[in-house]
N, C-alpha and C positions, 0 to 999 in steps of 0.2 A: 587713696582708696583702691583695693582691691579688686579687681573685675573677674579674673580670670575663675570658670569654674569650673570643676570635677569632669571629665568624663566617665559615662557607667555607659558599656554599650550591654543590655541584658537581651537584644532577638536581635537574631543576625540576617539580613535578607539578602538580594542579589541586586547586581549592577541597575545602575539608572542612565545609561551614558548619556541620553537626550540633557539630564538638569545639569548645571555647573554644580562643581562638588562641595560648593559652599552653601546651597539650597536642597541639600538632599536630605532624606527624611532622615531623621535619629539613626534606624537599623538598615539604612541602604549602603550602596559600599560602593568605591570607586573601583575598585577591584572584586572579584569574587570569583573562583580560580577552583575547580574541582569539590564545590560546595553541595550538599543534602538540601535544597531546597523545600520551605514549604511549616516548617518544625520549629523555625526560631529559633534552634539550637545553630553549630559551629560546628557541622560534621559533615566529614569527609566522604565521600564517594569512596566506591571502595576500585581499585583494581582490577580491570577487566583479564579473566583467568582462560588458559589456553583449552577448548575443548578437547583436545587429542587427535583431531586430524586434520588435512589441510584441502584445498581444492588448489584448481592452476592459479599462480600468480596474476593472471590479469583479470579473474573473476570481478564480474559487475555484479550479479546478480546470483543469490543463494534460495535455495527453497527445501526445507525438510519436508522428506517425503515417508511415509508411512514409517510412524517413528514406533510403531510396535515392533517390527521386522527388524533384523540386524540387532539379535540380542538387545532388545529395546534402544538402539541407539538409533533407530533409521538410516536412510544414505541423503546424502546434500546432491542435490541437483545442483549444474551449477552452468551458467552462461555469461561472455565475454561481451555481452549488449544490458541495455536495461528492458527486460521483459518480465511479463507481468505474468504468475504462474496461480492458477487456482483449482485447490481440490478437487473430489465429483463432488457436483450438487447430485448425481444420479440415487435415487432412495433407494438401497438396498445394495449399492451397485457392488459385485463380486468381483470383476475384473480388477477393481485398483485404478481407474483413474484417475488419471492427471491434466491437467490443459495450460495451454501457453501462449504467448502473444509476444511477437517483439524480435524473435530469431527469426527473421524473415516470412512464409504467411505461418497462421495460427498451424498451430500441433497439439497433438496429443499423444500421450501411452498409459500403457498399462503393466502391473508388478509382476510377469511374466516375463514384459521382453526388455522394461527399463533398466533393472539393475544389473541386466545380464553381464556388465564387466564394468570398470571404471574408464574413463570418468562418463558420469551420470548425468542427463540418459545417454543410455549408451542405443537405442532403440528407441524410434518416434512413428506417426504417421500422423499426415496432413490431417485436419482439424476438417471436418465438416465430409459427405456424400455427394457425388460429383451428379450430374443430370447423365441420364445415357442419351447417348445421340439415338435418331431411329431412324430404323432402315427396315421394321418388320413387314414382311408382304404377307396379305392373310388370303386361304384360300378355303372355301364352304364346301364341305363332302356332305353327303345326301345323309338323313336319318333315317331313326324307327318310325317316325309321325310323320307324314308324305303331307298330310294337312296342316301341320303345323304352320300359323304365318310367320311369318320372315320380322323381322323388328332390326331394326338398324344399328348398329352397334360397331363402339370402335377400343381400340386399346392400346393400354401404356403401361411401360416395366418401370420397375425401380431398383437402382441398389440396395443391397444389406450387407451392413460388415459383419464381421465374425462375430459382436458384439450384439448385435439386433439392432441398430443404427441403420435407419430407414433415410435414404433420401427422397428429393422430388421426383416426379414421372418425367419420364419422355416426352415429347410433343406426342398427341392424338397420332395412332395409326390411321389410315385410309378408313371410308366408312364400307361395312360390309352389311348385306342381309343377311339376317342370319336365325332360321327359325330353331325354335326353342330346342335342344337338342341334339341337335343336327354340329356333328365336327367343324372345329374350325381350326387348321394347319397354322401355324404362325410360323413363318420361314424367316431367317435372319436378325433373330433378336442382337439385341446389343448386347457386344463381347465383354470379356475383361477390361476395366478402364485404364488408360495410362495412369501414372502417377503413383506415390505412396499412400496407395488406399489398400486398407485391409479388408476388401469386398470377395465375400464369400457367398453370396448367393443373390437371384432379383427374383421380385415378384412380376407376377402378371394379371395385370385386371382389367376386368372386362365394365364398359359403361354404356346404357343403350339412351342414354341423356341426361341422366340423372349423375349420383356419383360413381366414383367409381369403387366394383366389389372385387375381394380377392377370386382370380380363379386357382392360382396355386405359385410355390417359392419352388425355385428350382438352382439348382448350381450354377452359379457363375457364369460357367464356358459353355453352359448349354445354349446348342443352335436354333433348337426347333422345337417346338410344342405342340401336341395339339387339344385343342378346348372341345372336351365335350358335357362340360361338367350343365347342369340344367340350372334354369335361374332361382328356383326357391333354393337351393346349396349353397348360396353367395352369400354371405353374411358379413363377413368385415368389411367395412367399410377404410378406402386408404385416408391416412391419417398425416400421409405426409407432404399435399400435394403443393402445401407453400414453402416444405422445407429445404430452403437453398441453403447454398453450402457458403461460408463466411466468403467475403472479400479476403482476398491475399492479403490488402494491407492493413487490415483488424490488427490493434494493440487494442493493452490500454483490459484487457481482462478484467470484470471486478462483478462480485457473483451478490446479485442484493437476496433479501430474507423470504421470499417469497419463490425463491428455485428458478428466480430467470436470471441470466447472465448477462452483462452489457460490456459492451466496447463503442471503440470508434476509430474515424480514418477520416481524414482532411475533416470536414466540416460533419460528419454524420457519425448522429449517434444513432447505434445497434443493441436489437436486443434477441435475445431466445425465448420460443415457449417454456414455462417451466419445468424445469427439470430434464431439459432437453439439449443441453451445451454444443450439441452437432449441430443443431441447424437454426440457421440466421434470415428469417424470410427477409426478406427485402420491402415489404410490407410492414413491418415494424419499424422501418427507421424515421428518424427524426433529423431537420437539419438545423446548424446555429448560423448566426450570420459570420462569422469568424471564426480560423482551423480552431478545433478543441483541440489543447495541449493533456491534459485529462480529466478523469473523474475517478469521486469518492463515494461511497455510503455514507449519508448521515441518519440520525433518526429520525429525519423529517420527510426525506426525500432524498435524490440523488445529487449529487451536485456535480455540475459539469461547468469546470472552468476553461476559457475560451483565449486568447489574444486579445480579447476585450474588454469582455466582460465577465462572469458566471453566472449560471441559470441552476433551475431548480426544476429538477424533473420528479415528477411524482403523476402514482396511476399505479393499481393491482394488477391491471389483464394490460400484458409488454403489445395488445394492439389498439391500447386507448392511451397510449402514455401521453404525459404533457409536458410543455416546457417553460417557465414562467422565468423572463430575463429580471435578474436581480439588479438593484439599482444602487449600481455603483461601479465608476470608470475604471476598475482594475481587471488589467489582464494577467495572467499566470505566466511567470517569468521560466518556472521549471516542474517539469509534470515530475518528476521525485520530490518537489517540495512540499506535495499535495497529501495530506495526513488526515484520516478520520479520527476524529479526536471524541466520536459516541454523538454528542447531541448538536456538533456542529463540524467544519470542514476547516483546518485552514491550507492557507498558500501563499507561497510568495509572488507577491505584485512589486512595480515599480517603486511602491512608497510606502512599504508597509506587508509585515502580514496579514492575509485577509482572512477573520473567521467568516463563514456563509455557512445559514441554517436557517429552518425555516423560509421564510420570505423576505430576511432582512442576511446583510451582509456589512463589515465594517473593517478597518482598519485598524488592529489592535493595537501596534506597536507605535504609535505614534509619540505617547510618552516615555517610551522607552529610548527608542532609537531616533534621530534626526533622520529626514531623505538624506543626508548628503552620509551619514554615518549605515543606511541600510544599508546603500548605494557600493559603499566601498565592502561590502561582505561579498561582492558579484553573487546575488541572489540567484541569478541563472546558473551556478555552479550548485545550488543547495542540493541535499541530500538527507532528508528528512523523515523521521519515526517515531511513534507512540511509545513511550516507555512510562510508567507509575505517573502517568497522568500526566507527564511532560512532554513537551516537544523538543527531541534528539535531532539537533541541527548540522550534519558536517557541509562545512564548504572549502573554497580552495585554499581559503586563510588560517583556517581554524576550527571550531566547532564550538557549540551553546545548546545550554536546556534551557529550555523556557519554562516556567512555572505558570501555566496561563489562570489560575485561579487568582494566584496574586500580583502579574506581573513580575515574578522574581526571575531575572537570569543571571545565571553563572558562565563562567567560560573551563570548556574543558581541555582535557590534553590529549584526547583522543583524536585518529586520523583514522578513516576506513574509508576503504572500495564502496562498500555495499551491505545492510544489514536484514537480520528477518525476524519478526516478530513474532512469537510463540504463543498464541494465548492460553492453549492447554499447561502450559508449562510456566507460565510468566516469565520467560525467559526473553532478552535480546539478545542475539548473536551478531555478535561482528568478524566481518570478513576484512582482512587488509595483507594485501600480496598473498592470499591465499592461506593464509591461515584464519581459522576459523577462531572464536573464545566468545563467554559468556561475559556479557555488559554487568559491572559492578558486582564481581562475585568474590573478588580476592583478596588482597591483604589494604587495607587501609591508604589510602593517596597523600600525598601531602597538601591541604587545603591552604588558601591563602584568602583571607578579609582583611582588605585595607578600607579603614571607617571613611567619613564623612568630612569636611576640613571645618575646624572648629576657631571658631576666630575670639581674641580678646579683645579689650580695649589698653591694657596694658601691655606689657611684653615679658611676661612672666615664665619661665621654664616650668613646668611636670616635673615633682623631684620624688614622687613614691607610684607605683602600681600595684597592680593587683589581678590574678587571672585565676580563675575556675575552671578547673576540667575534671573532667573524671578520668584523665591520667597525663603524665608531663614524661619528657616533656615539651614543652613549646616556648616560641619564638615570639617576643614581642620588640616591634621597631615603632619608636617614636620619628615620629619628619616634622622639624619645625622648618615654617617658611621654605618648605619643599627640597628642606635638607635632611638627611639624616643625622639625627641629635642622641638616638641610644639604639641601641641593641642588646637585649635583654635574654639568655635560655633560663627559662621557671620551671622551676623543678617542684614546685609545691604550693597553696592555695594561701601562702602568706605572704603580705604586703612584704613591698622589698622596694628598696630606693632606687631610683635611677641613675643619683650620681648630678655631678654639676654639672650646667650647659650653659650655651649664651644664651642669650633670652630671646624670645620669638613671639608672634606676633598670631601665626596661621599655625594650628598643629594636627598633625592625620598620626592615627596609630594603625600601625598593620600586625594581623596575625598571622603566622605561618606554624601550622601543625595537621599531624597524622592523628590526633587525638580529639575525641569533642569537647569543644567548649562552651559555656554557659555562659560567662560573662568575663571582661574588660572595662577594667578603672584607673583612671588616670587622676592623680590630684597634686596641688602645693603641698597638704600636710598628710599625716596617716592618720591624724584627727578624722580626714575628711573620706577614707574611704571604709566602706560599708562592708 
């Protein structure tokens, strides 16, 4: 009696490495090699196509910057660290900024002095408004009102850049009496500040306990002042008196939907008032109990993964935030592995990718991958991106999409430095040795699905096939007992023999084609194929 039956493979899916190849489902594959995942069809990825220009060869990290400009091409910023680069959130802003974290402390610029040559920026200045040191001595000249009483009163300057980027005040001047009116000399204000700041001018306001009001903005280099301006004139109120200027060692950039900005440094997370990317009070931070490697947007909250564990930060106003430790022992092995994927986050941990959303957190890959099979990917080298709902995984071995709706992965033949995601465009760009090109734009890859291993109870050869594509041609190899028994090129959607073999016991069919296919059939007779 006959055992042996038909192979039909009709949906084609991705790798399962965790199961042995003799327990995998119908449409999984022991291979799956530059595969469209997601479709059930047998198509190819297509060839990642060269953009037309290049940045330097050791480029880590890319960012398109104002991609109206340059004949709508934009210019690639481009740096030799992984730093984290984000748009203005500023509403309306006309200057063109930009922000960064990662080149040493935070930066920024603007479409003036960035592109002014290659390579790009070619022009930066430090990220955040420095405090002025104070040195002001105030001295009281007589007034028009000889009875006016005296009220106690003292003051404090601030910077502004050329942009209207207000920092914090000075410490309190001396206190002086000072009645309504009546001049007041401020001798030695604080000068121009060291550093690469673009500060164009400082305010000086006056406080008689209460807060502090503008008495007026004066240039930069200006020495001396004097106040006589009356107190119903004071009207602004400063607005910047907690806005400290970022920590040097701020990475980790990531701008959430509400116009505040976050980062972090050793153990603390940081935030901006919204829509204010200058300034970093120091009253807004948060800390974890182990360094944060980084953080994502999700649409639930922030997710901030740690050495330990990840939390889940959520809060509208950046000086009520919260941080709620999610439950479960995985630390983040590589802050590039860390991917907003919309409604949850994942990363690579020691044992798995971890999605984290909401309040809950898990191990996804566990049926996919063995620990001892993640393990050997050196997670810590991952290099990970959002593309058509997949996760784009390069590491030092190789690369993989994950298909996280169905578990499906494929392995690619792609190798890159560093890539960036386009959402206006739906584009990925990849960067490797400095050439730029778009992810899956080119001429068709050549895909490979090798099936499942099909066992008989006889030891019967496969003597007819059969493949379907919507164009040939393509490659079909039969493997008995983990030999190769045929090798077939089909040039058309009619059954054809395979020819004699010795008879075998285990049989795998592998596909290899630039074409998609629909289905693979394998049988004793051509009675038996459909």
């Amino acid at each position: 009696l006959r055992v042996t039956q038909p192979i039909a493979i009709r949906s084609f899916g991705g790798e399962q490495p965790a199961l042995d190849g003799r327990i995998l489902p119908q449409d999984k594959a022991q291979i799956s090699r530059n595969m469209r995942l997601g479709y059930g069809r047998l198509e190819p990825l297509k060839a990642n196509q060269a953009e037309g220009r290049t940045v330097a060869a050791d480029t880590q990290t890319i960012h398109l910057y104002n991609r109206d400009a340059n004949a709508g091409q934009g210019f690639w910023l481009q740096w030799d660290g992984d730093v984290d680069v984000i748009n203005s959130p500023v509403i309306d802003d006309v200057y063109g900024r930009v922000f960064w974290a990662g080149d040493g402390a935070p930066k920024m610029s603007v479409a003036s002095i960035i592109t002014a040559s290659p390579p790009y920026p070619a022009n930066q200045y430090l990220l955040g408004i420095p405090q002025p040191t104070n040195g002001t001595t105030l001295v009281v000249a007589g007034g028009a009102d000889p009875d006016a009483l005296p009220v106690s009163v003292v003051y404090a300057v601030t910077y502004v850049s050329a942009y209207g980027e207000e920092g914090p005040p000075s410490l309190p001047s001396a206190v002086v009496a000072r009645p309504d009116g009546h001049g007041v000399t401020l001798s030695n204000l604080p000068g121009v500040p060291t550093g690469n700041y673009n500060i164009a001018t400082k305010r000086i306001y006056r406080s008689d306990g209460g807060e502090y009001l503008l008495v007026a903005e004066v240039a930069v280099a200006t020495a001396s002042y004097v106040d006589t301006i009356v107190d119903a004139d004071l009207l602004s109120v400063m607005e910047s008196e907690s806005w400290d200027a970022p920590d040097a060692a701020l990475i980790g950039l990531t701008q959430l939907p509400n116009g505040v900005v976050a980062g972090h440094f050793d153990n603390v997370l940081c935030f901006t008032p919204a829509y204010i990317p200058h300034a970093w009070p120091t009253s807004y931070r948060l800390t974890t109990e182990s360094k944060i490697v980084g953080i994502a947007q999700s649409a639930n909250g922030l997710i901030v993964a740690t050495e330990s564990f990840p939390y889940l930060c959520v809060g509208s106003d950046p000086q009520s935030m919260q941080l709620v430790p999610l439950d479960i022992p995985q630390g983040c092995l590589s802050k590039r592995s860390i991917v907003d994927m919309g409604s949850f986050v994942l990363f690579a941990s020691p044992d798995g990718l971890v999605a984290a959303g909401g309040e809950d957190a898990k191990v996804i890959t566990k049926s996919i991958f063995t620990k001892a099979q993640w393990q050997a990917l050196n997670p810590a080298s991952f290099r990970a991106y959002l593309y058509d709902g997949a996760y784009l995984c390069f590491h030092d071995s190789g690369a993989f999409s994950l298909d996280i709706d169905n578990g499906d992965l494929t392995q690619l033949s792609d190798s890159v430095d560093c890539a960036q995601y386009d959402a206006i465009k739906d584009r990925l760009y990849l960067c490797q040795e400095g050439v730029i090109s778009e992810y899956d734009t080119g001429n068709a890859l050549t895909a490979v699905f090798r099936s499942r291993k099909s066992l008989s109870n006889d030891q019967t050869a496969y003597a007819w096939g059969k493949v379907d594509a919507d164009a040939y041609p393509v490659t079909l190899r039969v493997y008995g007992d983990g030999a190769l028994r045929h090798s077939k090129t089909v040039m058309s959607n009619r059954a054809f023999r395979l020819g004699s073999s010795r008879r075998y016991r285990v049989a795998e069919l592998e596909i290899e084609t630039s074409n998609t296919v629909h289905s693979v059939q394998l049988a004793i007779s051509v009675r038996e194929l459909v």
